[in-house]
N, C-alpha and C positions, 0 to 999 in steps of 0.2 A: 606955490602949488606943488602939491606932489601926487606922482602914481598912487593909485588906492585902489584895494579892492572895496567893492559896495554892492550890497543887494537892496533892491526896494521891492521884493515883495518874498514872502514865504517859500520855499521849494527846492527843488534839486538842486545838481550843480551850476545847470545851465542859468539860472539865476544871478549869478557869479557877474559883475562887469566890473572891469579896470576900467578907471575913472581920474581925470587931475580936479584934487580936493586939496581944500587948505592941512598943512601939518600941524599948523598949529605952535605956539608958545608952551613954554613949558611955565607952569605955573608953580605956585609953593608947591615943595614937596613930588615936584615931579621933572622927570627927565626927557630930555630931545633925543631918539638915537635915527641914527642914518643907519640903516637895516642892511645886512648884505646875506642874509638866509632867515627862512621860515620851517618852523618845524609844525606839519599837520596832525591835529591832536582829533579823532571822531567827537570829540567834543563840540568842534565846530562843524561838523556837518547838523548832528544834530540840532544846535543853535539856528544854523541857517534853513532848517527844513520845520521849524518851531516843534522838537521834539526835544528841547532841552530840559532841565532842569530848573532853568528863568526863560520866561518867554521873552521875545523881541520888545522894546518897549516903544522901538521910533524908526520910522523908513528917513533918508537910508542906511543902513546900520552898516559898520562897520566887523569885521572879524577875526580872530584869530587870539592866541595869549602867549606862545612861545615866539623868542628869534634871535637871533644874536645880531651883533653890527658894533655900532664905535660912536659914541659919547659925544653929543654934538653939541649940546646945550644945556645947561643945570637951570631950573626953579629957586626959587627961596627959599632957604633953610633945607637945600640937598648936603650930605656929607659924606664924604667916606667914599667919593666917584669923583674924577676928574675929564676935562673934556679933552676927545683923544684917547680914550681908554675902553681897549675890547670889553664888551658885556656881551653876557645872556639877558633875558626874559624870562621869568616863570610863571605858571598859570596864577596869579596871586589877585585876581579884579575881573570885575563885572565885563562881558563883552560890550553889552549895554553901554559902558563909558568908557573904553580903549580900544583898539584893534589895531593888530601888529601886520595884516595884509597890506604893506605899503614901501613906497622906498621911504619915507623918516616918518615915523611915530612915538605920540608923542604917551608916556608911562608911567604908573608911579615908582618913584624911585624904589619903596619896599620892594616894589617886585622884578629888582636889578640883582644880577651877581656880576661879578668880573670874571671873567671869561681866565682861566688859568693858563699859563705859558703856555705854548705848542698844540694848543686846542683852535682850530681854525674855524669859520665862521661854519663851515656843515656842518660839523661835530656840533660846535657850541649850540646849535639850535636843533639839535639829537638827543643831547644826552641827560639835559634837565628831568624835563618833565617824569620821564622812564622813569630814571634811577632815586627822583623826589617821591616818585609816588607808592615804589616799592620799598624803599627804607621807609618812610612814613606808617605806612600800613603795616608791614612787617615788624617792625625794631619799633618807632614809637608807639604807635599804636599796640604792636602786638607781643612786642617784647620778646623776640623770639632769640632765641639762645644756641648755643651750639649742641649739636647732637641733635637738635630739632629736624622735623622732617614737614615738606611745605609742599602740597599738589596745586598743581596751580593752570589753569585752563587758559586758551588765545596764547600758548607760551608761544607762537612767534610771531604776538604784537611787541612793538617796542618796552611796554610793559611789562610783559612775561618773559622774553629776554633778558630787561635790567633785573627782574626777581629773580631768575636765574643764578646769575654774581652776585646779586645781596646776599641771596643764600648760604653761596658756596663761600662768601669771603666772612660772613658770620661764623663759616664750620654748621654749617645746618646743610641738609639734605635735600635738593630739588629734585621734585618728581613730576616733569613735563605732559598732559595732554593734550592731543593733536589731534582732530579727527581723521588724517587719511595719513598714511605711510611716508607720503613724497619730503616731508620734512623731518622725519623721524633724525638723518643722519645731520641736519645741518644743526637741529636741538642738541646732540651729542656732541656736537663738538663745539657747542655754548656754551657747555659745562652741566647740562643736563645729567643727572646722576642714573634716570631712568626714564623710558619714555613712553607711552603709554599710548597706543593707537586706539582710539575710542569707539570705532566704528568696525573694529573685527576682533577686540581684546577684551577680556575681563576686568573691566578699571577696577572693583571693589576686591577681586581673586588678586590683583597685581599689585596694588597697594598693602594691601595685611602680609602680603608675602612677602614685600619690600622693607616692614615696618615689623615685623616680627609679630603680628598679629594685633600691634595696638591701635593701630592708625596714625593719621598724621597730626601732629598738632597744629596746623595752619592749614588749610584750605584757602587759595587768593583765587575768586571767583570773580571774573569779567563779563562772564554769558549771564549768569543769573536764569530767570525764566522756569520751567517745570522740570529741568536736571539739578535744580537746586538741591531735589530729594535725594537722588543718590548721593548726591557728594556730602549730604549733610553728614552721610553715615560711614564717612571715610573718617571723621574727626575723630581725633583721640578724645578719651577722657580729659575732662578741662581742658581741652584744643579749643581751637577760635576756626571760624568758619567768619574769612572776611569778603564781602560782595564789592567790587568795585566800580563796577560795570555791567549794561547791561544789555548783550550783543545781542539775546536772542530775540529781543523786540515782544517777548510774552510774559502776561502776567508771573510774576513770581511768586508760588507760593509758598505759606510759611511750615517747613518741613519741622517736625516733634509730636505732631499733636495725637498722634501715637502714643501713649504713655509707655509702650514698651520700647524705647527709643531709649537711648542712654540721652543724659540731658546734653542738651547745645547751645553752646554761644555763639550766635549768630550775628551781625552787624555791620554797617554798607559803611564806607569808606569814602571822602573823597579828599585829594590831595593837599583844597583849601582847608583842611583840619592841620595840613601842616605849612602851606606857605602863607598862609596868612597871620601863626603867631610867631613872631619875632625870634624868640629862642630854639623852637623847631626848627626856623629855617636854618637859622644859622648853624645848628647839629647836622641839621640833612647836607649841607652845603660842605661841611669839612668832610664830612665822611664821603660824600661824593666826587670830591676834590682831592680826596686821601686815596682813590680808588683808580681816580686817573692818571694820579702820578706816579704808582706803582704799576700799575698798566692791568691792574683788577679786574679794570673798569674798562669802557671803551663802548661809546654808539655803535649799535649797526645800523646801517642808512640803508634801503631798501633801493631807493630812486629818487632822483633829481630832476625837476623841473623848473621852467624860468618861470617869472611871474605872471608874463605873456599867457601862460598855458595853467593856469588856477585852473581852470574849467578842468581840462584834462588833467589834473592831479585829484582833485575830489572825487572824479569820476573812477579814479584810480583807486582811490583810497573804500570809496564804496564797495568796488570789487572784491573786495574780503582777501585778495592772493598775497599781498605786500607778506616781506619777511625783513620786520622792524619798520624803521622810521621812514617818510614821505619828506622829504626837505624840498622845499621852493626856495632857490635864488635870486639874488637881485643886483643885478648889472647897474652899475650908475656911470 
């Protein structure tokens, strides 16, 4: 038996109980890891409040898809991981059939990296997701190139921070918005090129001004919702307006239908477009690992919690205040 988080029924955080539940064998194709950090992705709150993207399909469900720890057990026909050997977790599977809120869970191996030299178990359960999901978007998906310039909203979720670096280590141009001032200086020195206070600034005056009047050609949108419209019209010619996320909780609608609109490319993103093919991952992973080794790259953790205190970390994370990552530890 091991610690687990479990919910059995729909709802907030207080839903949330640690639990001793079987780990579990690792089966073909999948791996055993003894977990020593959790990295909290809104993904799971939503899951757990049934506002996801897949509904809950069985009480009591299990949660989470990022975390790092060390290689306890291999399945049949695993390769390329030995037991004993630091890993990450990437979001690459169903919550429905995995959850990494535990001390040892049990994963598919696809959705294993090994954990690179000098990367300890907070970092490694920081920095995947972020920086998978903004090369993804960005580079595979969007192909963005140097010279390019990339507005990008939530810049300090763990997201918008890893877009941040992707940007700047592409030689493209990030341009951070923030709705109040208080973090304007900590985005500057994220490597934010420019930073945009939404709620006393001209974001469309500040951007063309920025961009020498063409716009940006990336838009990485996490709010979605009814400011979809303005930002549609930050997009350059041939720009991409990518949606990731969808913080504002309101309908989003579909910003052109204005014919005097220059045309827009518009399209939602999610990170399973890239850990779940094979070859993607394995690009996002060297470049992510190529980022950390020159020191490009690097989590920012927000706060720490043991796994005792789940409740009080979602209720954290709901808070909207974090600046970057939500990491739960796990004492064994």
């Amino acid at each position: 038996m091991t610690r687990t988080v479990l919910f059995r029924e729909l709802g907030g955080p207080e839903v949330l109980r640690l639990e001793d539940a079987p780990a579990g064998e690792p089966g073909p194709g999948e791996v055993l890891i003894r977990v020593e950090a959790i990295g909290l992705n809104r993904s799971e709150a939503l899951f757990r409040s049934g506002h996801y993207i897949e509904p809950v399909r069985r009480f009591p469900s299990r949660l989470g898809t990022e975390a790092a720890g060390v290689v306890e057990a291999l399945g049949a026909g695993v390769t390329g991981l030995r037991v004993g050997q630091p890993v990450s977790t990437v979001p690459a599977f169903s919550q429905n059939d995995y959850g990494v809120y535990a001390e040892r869970a049990v994963v598919p191996a696809a959705a294993v990296l090994a954990r690179p030299e000098g990367v300890g178990p907070v970092d490694g359960a920081a920095v995947w997701m972020p920086y998978v999901t903004a090369y993804g978007a960005l580079v595979e998906v969007g192909g963005m190139r140097p010279g390019d310039t990339v507005v990008l909203n939530a810049a300090s979720s763990s997201v918008g921070l890893a877009a941040i670096r992707v940007a700047d280590r592409m030689g493209a141009t990030p341009i951070a918005l923030t709705r109040t001032a208080a973090k304007r200086e900590a985005l500057l020195k994220e490597g934010a090129a420019e930073v945009i206070v939404t709620e006393s600034e001209d974001v469309t005056e500040r951007v063309l001004a920025a961009t020498g009047g063409r716009g940006a050609e990336y838009v990485f949108d996490a709010v979605a919702g009814p400011g979809v419209t303005q930002l549609a019209g930050l997009v350059a010619p041939e720009g991409l307006h990518l949606v990731y996320g969808a913080l504002s909780g309101l309908p989003t609608p579909y910003p052109g239908i204005d014919l005097g609109m220059p045309a827009l490319n518009m399209r939602t993103y999610t990170m399973h477009e890239t850990t779940r093919v094979p070859e993607r991952l394995r690009r996002a992973a060297a470049f992510v690992a190529s980022g950390l080794r020159s020191g490009a790259f690097r989590p920012v953790v927000d706060r720490t919690f043991e796994l005792a205190e789940i409740v009080e970390a979602h209720r954290h994370m709901e808070g909207n205040a974090q600046f970057g990552k939500i990491v739960v530890t796990v004492q064994h």
